[in-house]
N, C-alpha and C positions, 0 to 999 in steps of 0.2 A: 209251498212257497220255496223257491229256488235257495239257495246258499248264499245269491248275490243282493237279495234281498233287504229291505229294512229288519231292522232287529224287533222282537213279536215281546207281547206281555206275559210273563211267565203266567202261567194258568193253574200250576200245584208245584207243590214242593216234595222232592223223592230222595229228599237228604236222609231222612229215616232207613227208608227201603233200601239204599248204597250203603250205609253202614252195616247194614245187615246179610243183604247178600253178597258183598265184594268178596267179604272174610271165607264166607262158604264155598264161593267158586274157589278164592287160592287154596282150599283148606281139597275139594277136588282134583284141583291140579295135582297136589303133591299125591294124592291117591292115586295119579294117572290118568284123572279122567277129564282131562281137559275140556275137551270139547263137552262134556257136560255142563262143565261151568261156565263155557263162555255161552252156551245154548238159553241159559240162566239168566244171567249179564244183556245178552240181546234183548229178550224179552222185556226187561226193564227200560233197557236203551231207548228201545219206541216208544213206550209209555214216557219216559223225562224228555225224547226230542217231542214229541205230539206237543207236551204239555209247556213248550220253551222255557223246560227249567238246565239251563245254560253250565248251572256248576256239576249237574247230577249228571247231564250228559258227558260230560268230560271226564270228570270221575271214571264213569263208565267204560269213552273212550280208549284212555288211558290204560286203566285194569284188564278191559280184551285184550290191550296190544303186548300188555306185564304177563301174562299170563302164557301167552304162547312165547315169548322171550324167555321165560325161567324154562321154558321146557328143550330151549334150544331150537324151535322148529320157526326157523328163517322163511321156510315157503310160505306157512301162513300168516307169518307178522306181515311177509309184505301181500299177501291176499287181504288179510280182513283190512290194511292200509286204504288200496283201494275200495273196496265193498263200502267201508264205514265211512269214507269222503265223499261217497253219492249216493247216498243212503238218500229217500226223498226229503226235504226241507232239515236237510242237516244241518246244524247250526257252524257257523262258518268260526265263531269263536272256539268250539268246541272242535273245530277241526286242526284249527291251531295251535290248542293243546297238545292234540292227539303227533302232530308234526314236531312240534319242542320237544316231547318224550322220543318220538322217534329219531332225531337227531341226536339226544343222548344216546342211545344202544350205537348209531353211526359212530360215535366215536369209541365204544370201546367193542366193533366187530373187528374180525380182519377177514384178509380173502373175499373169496366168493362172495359169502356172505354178506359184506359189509357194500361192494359192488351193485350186488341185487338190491339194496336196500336205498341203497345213494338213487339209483334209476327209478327206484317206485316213488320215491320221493319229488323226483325233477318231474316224474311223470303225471301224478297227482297236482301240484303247483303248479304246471305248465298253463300260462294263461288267467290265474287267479292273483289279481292284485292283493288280495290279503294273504299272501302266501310268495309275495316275493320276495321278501329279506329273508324266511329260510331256505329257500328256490338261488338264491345267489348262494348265500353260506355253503350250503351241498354242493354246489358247483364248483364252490371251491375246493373243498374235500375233493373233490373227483379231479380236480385239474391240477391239484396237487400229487395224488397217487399217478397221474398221465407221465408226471413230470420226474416222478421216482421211477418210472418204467422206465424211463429215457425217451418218450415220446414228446419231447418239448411243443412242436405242431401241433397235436392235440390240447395238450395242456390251453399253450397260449389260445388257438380259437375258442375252446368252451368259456372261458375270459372273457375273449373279444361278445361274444354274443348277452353279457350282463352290462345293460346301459344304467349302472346304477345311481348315476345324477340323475336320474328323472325319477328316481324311486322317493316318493313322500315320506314312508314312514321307518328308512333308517337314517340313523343318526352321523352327522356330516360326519362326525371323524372316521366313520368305518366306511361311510361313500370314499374318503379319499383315500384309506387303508387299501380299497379293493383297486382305484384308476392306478395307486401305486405300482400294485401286483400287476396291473394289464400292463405298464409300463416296463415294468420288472422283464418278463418272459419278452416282450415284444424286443426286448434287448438284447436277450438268451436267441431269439430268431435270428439277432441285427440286422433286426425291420426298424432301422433309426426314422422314416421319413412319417410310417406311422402313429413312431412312441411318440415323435413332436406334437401330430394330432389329438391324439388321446391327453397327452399332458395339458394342454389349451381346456380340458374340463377342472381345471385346479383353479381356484380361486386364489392369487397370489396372497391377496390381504388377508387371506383366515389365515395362511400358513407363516403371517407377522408374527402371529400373538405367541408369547415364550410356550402358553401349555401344549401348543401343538409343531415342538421344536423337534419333536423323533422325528415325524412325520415330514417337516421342510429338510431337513437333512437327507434323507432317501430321495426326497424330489431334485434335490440339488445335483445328488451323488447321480443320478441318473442324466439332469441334463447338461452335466459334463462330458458327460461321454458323449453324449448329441452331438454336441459344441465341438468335440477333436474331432467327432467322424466329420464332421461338414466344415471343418476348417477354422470357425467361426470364432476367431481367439478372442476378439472383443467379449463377448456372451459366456465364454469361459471366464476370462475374469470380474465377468459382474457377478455369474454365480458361485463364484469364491468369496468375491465382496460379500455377499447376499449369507454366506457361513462364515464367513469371518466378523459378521455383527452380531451373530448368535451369540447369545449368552452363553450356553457351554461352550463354546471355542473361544470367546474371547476371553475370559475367563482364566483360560488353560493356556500359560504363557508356550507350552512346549507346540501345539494345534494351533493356537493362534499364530507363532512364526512359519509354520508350515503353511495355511493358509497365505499370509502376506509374500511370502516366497513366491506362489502360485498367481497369484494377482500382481504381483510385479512381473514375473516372466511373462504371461499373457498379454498383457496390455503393451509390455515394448515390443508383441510379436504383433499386433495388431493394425490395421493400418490406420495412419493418420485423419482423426475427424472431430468435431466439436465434445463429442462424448465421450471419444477415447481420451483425448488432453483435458477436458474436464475430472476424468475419473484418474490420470496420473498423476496432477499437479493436489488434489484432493490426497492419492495416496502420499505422494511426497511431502506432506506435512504431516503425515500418522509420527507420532513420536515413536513406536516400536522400531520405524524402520529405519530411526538415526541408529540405534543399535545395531542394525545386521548392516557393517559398512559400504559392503561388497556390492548388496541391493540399491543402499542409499547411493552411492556413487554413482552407478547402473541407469538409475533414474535422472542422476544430475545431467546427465548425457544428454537426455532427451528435452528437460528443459532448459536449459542452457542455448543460447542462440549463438552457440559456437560451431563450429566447423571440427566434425569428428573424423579422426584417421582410424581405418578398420583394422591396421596392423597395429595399431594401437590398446585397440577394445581385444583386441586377441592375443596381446600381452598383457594385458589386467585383467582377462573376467575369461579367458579362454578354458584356461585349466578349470577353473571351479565349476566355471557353469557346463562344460562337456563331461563333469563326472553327475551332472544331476540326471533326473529319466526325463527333462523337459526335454534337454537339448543332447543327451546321449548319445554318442556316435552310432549306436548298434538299435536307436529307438527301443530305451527298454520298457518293461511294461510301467503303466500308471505314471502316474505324476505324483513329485517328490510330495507328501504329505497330504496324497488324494484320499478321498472318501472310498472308495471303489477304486479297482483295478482297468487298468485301459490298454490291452496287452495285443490289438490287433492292426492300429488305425494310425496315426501322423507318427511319422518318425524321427528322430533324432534328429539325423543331416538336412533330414528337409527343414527343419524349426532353425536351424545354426545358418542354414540358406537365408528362412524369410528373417534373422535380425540383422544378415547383412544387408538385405536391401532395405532395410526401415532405417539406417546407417546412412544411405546414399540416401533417401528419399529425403531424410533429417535434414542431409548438406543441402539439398536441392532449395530446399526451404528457408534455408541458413541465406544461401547465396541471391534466391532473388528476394530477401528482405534486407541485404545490402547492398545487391546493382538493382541499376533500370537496365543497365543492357555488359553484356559480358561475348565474348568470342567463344565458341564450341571447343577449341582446343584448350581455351584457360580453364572454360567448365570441366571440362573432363580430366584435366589437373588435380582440379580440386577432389573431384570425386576418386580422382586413383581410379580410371578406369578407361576402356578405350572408347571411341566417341562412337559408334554403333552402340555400344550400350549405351550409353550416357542421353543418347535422343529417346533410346527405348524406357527409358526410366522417368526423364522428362515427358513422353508422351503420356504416359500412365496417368501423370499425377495432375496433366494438363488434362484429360481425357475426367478423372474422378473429380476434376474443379479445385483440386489440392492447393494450385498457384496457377497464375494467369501466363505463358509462355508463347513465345513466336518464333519460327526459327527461318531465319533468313539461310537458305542452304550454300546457296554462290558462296554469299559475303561471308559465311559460317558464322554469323551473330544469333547472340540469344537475345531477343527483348522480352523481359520481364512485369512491362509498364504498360497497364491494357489501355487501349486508347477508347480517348471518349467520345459518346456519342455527342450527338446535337445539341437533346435536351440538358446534358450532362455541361458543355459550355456553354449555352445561351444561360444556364441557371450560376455557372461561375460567373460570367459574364454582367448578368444582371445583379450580383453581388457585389462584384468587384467596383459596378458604376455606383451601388448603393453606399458602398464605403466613401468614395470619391464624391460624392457630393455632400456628403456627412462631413466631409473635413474640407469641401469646400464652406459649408456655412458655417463649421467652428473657426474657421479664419478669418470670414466677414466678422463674425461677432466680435472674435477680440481685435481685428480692427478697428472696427467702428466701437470697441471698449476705449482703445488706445486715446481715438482723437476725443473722442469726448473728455478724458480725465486731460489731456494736454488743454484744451480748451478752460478746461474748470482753472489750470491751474495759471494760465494766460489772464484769466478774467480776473485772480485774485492778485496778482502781482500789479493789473491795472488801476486796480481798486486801493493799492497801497501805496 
């Protein structure tokens, strides 16, 4: 019967005969006669697989592969590896064993050896569903020693090639310990566009729960870095958000300000949209960050439906915020109290760029939520800038649906007040009459209230 088989009725028990002869094969070993004792050891082996006695086979297992181990001789540990994994109707439990021991020696060979032995092992496993969580494990070993060589390329592909969310019988936390590691190197590549794909195997909501808080921190730490290679400042300060409600960080007043720092800078580099201004006006009532005044103010800017001047914001927050590595003149590495280091990708000047244009876009916003209609030169006033900009900036935000704009070129008018369609006043329209006839008959009424009480009061004066 195959390995891949149903599991058979033990037929006799050779727990007697393993006790007996294992001792005597090590006791030949040490005499140097190995191979004597494992010639021994064999011949029981058949007898315990024939007879599907499961623990006696492993035992046995085991003790061949202990035996050529104590003696130093690597070639045959990993020969009888293979021999004793396809042996006829091997018992697959028992091969299992025989792999667990043999991943211990993996870990304490070096060199060569430890090489040859990682490969007979990947080689063996290859294709055996009972044999893929230590077929991943070894692979690990090996893509870790790729990575001590300096072969990062190899490292990362023998990674990529372990799908291990489809593997049943390991346990989620070490599935997501290994997508971490493939995220990890795919990093060390910066192959950002595939780490995104590989991370979409993480279950967000298992990495809620506080016991698996290492684990969302590494996933965070990783897709921050995503988030600055692709620009995407929104997503960087939700995965700030996403560690700053960790229990170890919020916890830790010195990490937690460093986080909040981070999700303030982000979210006023980000552009204007329901989520962004949802997740600012949410941070600007964190009570932490009435403390850090610099931030708090920072923030008041943006919600506040005032009209900001940019030489203004660059004599209050110039100096502080170009000594941070958010907005660093020289883009230094990382971000002030990041997880990880970020030492290749968005820079300084560019970040101090996009807050000045989140500064105009702000006024843009400012100004057509107090005009219906404004001249191109007055807008461009307000913006402190010249009017080729000022259309260009207006376009953008007309262009993302930010605000509704129309720009009359001749006349140089800005109209801010989108005009309505049909349905839009036939239904004002049909309202407007609804009102208007409503206070047509509360007029009849108390009219016709009036003459009646004049008539009641006619009739009783008649009466007197």
């Amino acid at each position: 019967m195959s390995t891949e088989g149903a599991q058979r009725k033990q037929e006799a028990d050779y727990t007697q005969q393993c006790d007996e002869l294992i001792p005597t094969a090590q006791q030949l070993a040490k005499d140097g006669k190995v191979q004597e004792g494992v010639d021994k050891l064999l011949v029981l082996e058949k007898q315990a697989r024939n007879a599907s006695d499961l623990a006696s086979t492993s035992r046995l297992l085991i003790a061949i592969i202990d035996l050529y181990h104590s003696a130093h001789d690597s070639a045959q540990v990993n020969a009888y590896l293979q021999i004793l994994s396809k042996k006829h109707g091997q018992l697959r439990q028992a091969v299992q064993k025989m792999v667990e021991r043999a991943m211990e020696i993996v870990q304490t060979s070096e060199g060569k050896d430890k090489l040859d032995l990682i490969e007979t092992l990947r080689d063996i496993s290859e294709g055996k569903i009972y044999l893929e969580v230590p077929r991943a494990r070894v692979t690990r070993i090996l893509s870790q020693l790729k990575e001590q060589s300096g072969d990062i390329n190899a490292a990362s592909e023998l990674m990529q090639e372990l799908q291990v969310e489809t593997f049943g019988s390991m346990e989620r936390r070490e599935k997501v310990d290994f997508i971490l590691e493939q995220m990890r190197l795919l990093k060390e590549q910066e192959d950002f566009e595939k780490m995104a794909i590989v991370a979409k195997r993480i279950n967000l909501k298992w990495l809620a729960d506080e016991e698996h808080e290492d684990l969302k921190l590494r996933y965070y730490a990783l897709m921050v870095l995503y988030s600055l290679w692709s620009d995407k400042y929104l997503d960087v300060a939700k995965h700030y958000r996403a560690v700053y409600d960790s229990p170890s960080i919020s916890s830790n007043p010195a990490l937690a300000a460093a986080c909040l720092r981070n999700i303030v800078y982000f979210l006023v580099l980000a552009p204007y949209d329901n989520e962004q201004n949802d997740l600012l006006h949410r941070t600007y009532k964190d009570d932490r960050l009435r403390e850090i005044t610099l931030l708090y103010d920072l923030v008041k800017v943006f919600i506040d439906a005032e009209l900001v001047v940019w030489n203004n914001i660059q004599g209050l927050y110039g100096e502080a915020l170009r000594q941070t590595k958010v907005f660093g003149p020289q883009g230094t590495a990382g971000v002030e109290g990041d997880i990880e280091e970020d030492a290749k990708h968005v820079k300084g000047d560019k970040r101090w760029q996009v807050l000045h244009d989140r500064i105009v876009e702000h006024n843009i916003r400012v100004v057509a939520g107090y005009y219906t209609r404004v001249t191109l030169a007055r807008l461009s006033t307000f913006l402190s800038l010249p009017t080729p900009e000022t259309e260009l900036f207006l376009s953008r935000l007309v262009t993302s649906k930010t605000v509704y704009a129309k720009i009359d070129r001749p006349a140089g008018i800005v109209t801010f007040v989108k005009p309505k369609s049909g349905d839009e006043v036939l239904n004002e329209w049909s309202s407007d009459v609804g009102k208007l006839m409503g206070l047509v008959e509360k007029s009849c009424h108390l009219i016709a209230k009036e003459h009646a009480v004049h008539a009641a009061l006619r009739a009783q004066q008649q009466k007197a």
